[in-house]
DSSP file (Angstrom, degrees, kcal/mol; ACC not computed):
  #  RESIDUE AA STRUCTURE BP1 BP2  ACC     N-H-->O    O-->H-N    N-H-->O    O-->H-N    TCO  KAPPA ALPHA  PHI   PSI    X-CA   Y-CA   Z-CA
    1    1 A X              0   0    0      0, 0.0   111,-1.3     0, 0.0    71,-0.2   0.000 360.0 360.0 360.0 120.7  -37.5  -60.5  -85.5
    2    2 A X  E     -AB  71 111A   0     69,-1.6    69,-2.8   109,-0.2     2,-0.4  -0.547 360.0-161.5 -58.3 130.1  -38.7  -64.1  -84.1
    3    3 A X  E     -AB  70 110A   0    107,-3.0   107,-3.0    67,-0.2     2,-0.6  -0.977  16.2-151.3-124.8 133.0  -35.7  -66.2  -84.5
    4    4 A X  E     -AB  69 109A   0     65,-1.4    65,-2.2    -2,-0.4     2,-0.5  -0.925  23.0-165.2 -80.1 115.2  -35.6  -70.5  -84.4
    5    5 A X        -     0   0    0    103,-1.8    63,-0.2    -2,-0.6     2,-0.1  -0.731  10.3-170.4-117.1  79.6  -32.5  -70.9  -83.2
    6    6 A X        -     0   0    0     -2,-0.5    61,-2.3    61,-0.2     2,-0.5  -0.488  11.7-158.5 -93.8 142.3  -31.3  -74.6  -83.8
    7    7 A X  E     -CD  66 106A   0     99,-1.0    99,-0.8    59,-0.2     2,-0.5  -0.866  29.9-161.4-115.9  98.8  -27.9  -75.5  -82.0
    8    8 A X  E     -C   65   0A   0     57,-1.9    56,-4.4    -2,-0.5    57,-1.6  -0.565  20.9-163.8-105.6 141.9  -26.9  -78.9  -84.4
    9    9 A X        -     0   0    0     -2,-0.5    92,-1.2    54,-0.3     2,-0.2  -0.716  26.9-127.3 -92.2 142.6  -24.3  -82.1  -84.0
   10   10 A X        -     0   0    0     -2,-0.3    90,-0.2    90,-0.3    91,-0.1  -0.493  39.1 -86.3 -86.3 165.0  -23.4  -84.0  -87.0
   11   11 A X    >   -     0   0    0     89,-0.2     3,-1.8    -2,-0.2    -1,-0.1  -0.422  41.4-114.7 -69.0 153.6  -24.0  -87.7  -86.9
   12   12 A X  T 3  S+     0   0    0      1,-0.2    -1,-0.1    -2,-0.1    -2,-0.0   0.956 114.9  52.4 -58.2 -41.4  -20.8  -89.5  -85.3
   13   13 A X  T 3  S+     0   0    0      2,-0.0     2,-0.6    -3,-0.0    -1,-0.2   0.422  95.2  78.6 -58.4 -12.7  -20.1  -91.2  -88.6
   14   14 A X  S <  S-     0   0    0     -3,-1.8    -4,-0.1     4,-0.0     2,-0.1  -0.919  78.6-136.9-128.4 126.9  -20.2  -88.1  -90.6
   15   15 A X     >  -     0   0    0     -2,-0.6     4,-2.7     1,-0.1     5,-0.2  -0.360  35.0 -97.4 -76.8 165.4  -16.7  -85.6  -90.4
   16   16 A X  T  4 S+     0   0    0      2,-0.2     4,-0.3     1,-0.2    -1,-0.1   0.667 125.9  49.3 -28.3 -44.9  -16.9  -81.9  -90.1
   17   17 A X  T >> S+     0   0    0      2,-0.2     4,-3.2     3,-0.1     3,-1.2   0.974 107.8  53.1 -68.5 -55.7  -16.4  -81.4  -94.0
   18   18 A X  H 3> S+     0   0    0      1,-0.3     4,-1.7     2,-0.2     5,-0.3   0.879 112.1  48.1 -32.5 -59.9  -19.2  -84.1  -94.9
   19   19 A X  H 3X S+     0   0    0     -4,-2.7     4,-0.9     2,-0.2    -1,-0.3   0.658 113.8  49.0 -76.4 -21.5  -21.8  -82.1  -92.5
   20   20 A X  H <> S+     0   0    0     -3,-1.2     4,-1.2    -4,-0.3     5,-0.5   0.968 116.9  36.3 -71.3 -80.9  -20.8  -78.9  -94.1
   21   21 A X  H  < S+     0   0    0     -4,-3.2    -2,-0.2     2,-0.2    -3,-0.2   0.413 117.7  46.9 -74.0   9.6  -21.1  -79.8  -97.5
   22   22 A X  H  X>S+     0   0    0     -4,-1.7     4,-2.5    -5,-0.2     5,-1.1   0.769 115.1  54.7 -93.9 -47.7  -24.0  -82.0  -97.4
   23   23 A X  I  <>S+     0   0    0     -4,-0.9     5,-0.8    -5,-0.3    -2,-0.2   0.736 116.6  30.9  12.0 -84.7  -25.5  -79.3  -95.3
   24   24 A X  I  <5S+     0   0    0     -4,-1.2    -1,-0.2     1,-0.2    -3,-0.2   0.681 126.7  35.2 -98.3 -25.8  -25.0  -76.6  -97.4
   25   25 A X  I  45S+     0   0    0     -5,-0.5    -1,-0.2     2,-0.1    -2,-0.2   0.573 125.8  23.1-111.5  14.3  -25.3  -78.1 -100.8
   26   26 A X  I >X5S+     0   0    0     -4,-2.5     4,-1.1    -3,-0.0     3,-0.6   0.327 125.3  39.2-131.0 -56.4  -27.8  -80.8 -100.7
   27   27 A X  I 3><S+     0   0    0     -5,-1.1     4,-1.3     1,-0.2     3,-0.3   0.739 111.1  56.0 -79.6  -0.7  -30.1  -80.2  -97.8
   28   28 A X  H 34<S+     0   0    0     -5,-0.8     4,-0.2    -6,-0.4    -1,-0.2   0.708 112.0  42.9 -51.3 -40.2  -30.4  -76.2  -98.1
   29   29 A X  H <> S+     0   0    0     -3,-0.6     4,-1.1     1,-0.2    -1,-0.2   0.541 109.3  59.0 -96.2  10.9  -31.6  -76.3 -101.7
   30   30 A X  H  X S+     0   0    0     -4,-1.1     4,-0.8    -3,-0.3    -2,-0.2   0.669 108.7  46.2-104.8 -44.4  -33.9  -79.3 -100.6
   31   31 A X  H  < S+     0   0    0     -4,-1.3     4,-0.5     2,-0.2    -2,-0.2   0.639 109.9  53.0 -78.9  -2.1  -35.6  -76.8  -98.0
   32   32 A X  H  4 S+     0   0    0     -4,-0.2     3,-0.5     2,-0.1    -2,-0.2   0.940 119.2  36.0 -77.1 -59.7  -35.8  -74.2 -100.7
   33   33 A X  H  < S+     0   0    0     -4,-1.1    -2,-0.2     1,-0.3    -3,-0.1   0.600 117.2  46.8 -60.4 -17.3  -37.6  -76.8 -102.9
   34   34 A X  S  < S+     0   0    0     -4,-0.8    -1,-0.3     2,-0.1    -3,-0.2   0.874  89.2  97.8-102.7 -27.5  -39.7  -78.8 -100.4
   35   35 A X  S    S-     0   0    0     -3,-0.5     2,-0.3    -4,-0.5     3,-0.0  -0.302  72.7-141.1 -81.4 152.1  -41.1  -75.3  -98.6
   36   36 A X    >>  -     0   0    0      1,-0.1     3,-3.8     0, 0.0     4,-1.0  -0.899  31.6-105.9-120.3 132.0  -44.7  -74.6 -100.3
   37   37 A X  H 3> S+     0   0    0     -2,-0.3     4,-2.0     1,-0.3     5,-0.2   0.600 115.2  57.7 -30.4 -51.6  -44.9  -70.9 -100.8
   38   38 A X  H 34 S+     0   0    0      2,-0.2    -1,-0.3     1,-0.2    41,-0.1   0.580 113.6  47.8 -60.7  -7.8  -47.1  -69.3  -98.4
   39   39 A X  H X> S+     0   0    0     -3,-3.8     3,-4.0     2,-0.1     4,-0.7   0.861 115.4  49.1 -86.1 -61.9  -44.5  -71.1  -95.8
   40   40 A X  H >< S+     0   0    0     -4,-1.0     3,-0.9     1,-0.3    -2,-0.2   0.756  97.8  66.6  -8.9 -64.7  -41.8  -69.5  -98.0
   41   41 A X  T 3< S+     0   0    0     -4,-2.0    -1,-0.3     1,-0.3    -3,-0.1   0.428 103.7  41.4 -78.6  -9.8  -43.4  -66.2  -97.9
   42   42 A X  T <4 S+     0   0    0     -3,-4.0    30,-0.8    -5,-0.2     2,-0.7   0.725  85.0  98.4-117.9   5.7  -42.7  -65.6  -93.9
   43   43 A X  E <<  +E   71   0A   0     -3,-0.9    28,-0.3    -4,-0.7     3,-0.1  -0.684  40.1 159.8 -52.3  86.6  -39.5  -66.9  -93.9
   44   44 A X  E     +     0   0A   0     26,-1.2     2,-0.3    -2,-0.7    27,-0.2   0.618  69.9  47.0-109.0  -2.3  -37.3  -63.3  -94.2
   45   45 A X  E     +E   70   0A   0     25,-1.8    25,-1.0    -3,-0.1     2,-0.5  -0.870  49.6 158.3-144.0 149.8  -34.1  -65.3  -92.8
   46   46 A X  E     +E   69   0A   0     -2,-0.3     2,-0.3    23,-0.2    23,-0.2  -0.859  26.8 156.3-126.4  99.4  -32.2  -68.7  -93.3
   47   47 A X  E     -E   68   0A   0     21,-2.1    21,-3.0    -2,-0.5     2,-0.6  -0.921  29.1-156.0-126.8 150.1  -29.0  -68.8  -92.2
   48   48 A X  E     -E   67   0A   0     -2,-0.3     2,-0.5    19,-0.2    19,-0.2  -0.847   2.4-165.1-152.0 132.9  -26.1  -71.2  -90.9
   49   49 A X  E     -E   66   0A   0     17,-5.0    17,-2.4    -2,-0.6     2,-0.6  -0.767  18.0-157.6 -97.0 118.4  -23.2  -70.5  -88.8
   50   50 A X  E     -E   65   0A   0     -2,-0.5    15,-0.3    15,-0.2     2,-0.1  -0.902  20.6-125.3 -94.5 119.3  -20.5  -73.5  -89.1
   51   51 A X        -     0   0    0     13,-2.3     2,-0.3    -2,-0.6    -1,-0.0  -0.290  25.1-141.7 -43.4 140.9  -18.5  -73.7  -86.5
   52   52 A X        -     0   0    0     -2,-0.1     2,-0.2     8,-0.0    -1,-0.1  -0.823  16.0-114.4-125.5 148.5  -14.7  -73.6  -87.3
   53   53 A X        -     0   0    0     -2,-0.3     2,-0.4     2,-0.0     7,-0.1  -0.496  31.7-150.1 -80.6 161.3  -11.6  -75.5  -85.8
   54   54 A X    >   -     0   0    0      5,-0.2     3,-0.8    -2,-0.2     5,-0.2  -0.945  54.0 -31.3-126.9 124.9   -9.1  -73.0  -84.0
   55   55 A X  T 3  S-     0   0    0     -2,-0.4    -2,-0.0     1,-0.2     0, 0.0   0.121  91.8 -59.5  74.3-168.4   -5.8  -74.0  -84.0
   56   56 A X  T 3  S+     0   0    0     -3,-0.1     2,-0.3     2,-0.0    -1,-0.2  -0.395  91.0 113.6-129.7  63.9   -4.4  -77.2  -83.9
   57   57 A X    <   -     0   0    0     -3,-0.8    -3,-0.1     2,-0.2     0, 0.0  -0.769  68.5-128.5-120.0 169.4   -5.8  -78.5  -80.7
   58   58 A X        +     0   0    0     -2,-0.3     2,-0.7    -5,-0.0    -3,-0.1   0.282  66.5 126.4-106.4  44.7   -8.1  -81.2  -80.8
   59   59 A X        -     0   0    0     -5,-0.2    -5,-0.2     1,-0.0    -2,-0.2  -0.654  48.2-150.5 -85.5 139.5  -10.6  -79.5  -78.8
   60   60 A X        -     0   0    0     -2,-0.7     2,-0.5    -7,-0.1     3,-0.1  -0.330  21.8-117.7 -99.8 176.3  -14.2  -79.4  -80.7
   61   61 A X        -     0   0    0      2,-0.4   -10,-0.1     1,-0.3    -8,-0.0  -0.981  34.3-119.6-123.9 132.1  -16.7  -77.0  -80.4
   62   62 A X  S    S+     0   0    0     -2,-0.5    -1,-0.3     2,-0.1    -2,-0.0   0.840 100.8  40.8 -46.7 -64.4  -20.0  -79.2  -78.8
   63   63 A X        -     0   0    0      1,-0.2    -2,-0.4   -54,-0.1   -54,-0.3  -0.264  68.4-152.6 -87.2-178.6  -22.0  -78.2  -81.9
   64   64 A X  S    S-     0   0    0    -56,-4.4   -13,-2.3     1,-0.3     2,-0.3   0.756  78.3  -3.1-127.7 -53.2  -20.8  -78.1  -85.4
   65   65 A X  E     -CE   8  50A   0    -57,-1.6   -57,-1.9   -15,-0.3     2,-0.4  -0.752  47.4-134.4-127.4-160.9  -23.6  -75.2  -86.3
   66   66 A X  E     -CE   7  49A   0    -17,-2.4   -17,-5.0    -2,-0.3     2,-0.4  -0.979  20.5-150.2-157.7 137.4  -26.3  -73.0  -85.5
   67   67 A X  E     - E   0  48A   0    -61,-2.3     2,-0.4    -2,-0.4   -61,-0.2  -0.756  11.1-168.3-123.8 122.8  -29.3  -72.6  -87.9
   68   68 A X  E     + E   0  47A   0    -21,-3.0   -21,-2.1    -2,-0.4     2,-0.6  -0.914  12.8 168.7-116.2  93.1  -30.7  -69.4  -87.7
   69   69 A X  E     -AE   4  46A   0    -65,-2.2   -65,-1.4    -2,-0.4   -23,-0.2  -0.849  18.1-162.1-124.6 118.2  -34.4  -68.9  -89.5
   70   70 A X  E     -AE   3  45A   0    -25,-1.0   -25,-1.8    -2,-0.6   -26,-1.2  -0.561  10.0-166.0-112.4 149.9  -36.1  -65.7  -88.6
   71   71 A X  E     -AE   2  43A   0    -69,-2.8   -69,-1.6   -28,-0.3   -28,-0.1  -0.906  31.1-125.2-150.7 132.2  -40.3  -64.4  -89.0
   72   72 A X  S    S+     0   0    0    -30,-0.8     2,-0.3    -2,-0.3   -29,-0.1   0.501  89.4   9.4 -61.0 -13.5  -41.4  -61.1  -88.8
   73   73 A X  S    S-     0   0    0    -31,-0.2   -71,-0.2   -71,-0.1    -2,-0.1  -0.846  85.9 -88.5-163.3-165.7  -43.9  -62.1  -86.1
   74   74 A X  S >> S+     0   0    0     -2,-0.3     4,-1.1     2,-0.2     3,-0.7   0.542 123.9  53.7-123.2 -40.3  -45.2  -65.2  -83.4
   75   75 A X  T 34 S+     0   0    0      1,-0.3     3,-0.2     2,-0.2    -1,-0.1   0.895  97.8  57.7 -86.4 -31.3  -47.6  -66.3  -86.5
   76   76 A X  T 3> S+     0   0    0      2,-0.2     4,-0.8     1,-0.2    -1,-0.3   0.367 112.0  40.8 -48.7 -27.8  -45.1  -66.5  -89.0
   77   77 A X  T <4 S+     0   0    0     -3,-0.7     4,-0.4     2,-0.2    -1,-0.2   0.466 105.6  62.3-111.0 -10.9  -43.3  -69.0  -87.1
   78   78 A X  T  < S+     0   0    0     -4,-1.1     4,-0.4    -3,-0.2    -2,-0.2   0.439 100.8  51.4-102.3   5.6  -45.8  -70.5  -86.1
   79   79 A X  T  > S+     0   0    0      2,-0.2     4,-1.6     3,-0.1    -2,-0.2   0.778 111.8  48.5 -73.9 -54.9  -46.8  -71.4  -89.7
   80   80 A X  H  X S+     0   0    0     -4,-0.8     4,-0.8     1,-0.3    -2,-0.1   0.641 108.3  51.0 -79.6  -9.7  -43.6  -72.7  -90.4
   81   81 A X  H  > S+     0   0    0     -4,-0.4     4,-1.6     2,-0.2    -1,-0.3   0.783 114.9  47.8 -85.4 -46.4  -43.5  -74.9  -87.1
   82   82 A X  H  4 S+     0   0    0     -4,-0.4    -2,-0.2     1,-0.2     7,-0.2   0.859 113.0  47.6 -80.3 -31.6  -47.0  -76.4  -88.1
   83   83 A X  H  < S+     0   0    0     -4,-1.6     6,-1.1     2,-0.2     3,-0.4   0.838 114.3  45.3 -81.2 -40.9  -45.9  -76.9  -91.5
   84   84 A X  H  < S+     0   0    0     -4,-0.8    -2,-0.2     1,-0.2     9,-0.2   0.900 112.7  47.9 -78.8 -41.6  -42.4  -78.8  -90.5
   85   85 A X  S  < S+     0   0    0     -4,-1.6     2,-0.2     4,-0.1    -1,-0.2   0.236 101.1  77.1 -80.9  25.8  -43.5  -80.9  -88.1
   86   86 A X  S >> S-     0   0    0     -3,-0.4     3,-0.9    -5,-0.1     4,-0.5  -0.786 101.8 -73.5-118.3-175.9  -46.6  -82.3  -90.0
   87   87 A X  T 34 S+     0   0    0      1,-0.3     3,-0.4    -2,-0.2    -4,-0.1   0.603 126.0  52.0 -49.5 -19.2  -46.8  -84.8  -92.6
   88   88 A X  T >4 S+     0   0    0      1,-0.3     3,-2.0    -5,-0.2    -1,-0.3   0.904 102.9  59.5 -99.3 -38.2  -45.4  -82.7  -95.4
   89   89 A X  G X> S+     0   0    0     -6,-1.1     3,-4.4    -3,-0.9     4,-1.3   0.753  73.6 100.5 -38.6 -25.9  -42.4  -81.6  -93.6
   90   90 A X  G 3< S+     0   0    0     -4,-0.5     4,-0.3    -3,-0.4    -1,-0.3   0.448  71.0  65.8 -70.8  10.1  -41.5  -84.9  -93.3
   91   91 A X  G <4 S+     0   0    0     -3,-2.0    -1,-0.3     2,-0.1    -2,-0.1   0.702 103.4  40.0 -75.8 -26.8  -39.3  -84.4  -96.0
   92   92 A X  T <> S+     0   0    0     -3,-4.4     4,-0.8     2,-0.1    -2,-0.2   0.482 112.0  56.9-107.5 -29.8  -37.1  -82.2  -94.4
   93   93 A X  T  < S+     0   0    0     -4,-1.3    -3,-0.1     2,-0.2    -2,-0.1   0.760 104.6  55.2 -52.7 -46.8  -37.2  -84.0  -91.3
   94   94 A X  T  4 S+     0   0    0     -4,-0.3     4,-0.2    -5,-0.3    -2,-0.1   0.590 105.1  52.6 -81.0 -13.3  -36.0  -87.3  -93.1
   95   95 A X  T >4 S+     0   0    0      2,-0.2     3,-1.3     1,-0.2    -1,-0.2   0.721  96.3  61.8 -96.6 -19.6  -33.1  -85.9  -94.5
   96   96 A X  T 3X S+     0   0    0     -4,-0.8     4,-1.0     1,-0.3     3,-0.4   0.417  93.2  64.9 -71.0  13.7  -31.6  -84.5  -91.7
   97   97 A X  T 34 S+     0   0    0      2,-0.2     3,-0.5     1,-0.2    -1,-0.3   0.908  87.4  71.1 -95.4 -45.8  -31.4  -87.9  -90.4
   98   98 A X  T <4 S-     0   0    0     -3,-1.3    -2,-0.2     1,-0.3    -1,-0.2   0.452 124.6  -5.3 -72.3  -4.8  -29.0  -88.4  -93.2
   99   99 A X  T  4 S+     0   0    0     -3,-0.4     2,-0.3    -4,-0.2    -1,-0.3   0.357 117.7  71.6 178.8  25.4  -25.9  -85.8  -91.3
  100  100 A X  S  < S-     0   0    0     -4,-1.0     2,-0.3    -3,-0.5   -90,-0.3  -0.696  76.8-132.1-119.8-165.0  -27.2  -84.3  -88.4
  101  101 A X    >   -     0   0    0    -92,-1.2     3,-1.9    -2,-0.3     4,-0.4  -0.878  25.4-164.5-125.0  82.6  -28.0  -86.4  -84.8
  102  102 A X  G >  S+     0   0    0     -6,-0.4     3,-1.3    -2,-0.3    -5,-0.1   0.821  80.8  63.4 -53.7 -19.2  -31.6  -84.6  -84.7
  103  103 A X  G 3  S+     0   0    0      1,-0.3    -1,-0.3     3,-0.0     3,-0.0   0.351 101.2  47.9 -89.2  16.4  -31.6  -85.9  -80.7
  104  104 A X  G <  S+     0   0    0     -3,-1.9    -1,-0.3   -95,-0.1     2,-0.3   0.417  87.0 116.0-128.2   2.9  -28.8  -83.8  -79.8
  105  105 A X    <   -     0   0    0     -3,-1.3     2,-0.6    -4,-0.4   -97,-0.2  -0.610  52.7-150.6 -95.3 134.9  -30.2  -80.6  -81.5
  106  106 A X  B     -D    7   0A   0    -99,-0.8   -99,-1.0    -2,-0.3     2,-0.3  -0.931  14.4-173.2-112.9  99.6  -31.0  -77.7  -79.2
  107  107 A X        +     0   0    0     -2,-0.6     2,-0.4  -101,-0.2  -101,-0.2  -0.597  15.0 162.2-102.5 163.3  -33.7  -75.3  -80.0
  108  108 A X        -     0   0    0     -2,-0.3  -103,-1.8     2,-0.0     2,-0.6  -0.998  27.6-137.5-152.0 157.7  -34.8  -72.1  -78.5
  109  109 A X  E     -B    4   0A   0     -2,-0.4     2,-0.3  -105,-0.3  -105,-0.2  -0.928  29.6-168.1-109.2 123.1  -37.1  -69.3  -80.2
  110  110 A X  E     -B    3   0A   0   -107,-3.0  -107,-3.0    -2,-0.6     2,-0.6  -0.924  33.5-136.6-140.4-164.4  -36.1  -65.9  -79.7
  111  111 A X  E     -B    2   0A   0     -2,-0.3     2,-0.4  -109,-0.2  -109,-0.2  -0.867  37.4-149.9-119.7 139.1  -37.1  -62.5  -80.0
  112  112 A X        -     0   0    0   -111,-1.3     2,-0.3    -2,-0.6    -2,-0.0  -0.875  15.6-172.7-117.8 165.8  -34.0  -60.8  -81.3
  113  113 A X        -     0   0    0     -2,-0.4     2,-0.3     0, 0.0    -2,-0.1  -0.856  19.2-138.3-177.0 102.0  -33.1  -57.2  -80.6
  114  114 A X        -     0   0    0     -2,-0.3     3,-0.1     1,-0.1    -2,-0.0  -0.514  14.9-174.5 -57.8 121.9  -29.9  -55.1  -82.4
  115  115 A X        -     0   0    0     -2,-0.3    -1,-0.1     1,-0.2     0, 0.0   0.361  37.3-123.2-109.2  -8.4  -28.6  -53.4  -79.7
  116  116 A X        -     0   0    0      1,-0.0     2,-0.4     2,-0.0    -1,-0.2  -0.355  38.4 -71.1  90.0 158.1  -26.1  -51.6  -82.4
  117  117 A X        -     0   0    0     -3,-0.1     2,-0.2     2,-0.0    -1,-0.0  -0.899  47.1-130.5-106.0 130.4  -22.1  -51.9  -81.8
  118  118 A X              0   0    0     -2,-0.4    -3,-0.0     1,-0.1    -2,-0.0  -0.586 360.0 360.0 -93.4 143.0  -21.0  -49.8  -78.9
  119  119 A X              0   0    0     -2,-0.2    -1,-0.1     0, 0.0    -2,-0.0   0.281 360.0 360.0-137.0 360.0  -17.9  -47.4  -80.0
């Protein structure tokens, strides 16, 4: 599976909870809504891993998640890259502005490969 693998900061102004639940409950169904089907249709995963406090130290973890959205193939992702960065995207672009730091965001594309749990 090609994976987008975005490594995201909240905005300074916005706590740990805020970025969680606007996250998960405003801008998630807003990318369900805004995505025009055939973009939809190569999308087989959207996932986001929140980072969690440990303890009671006040040490942070440098990002607060990682955005996982995964394509069956190099074309598939590259539909959905053409499609988020052009005008129509610019929906999904403009809300993130609203709880993430988009200039602090670290992406990387990868090829992913289950290697299975070793027993």
């Amino acid at each position: 599976m090609i994976k987008i693998v975005a490594l995201i900061k909240r905005r300074s102004d916005v706590t740990r909870e805020e970025f969680r639940e606007y996250y998960e409950h405003r801008h998630a169904p807003l990318f369900h809504r805004a995505i025009p089907a055939e973009v939809a249709g190569v999308i087989r995963r959207y996932v986001q891993n929140h980072a969690l406090q440990l303890g009671r130290g006040s040490t942070e973890a440098p990002f607060d998640c990682v955005t996982e959205i995964g394509f069956d193939d190099m074309a598939g992702m590259e539909l959905w890259t053409t499609w988020y960065l052009g005008e129509a995207g610019k929906v999904l672009r403009d809300d993130e502005e609203s709880f993430m730091d988009p200039r602090q965001r670290v992406v990387i594309v990868t090829d992913e490969r289950d290697i299975g749990i070793v027993r």
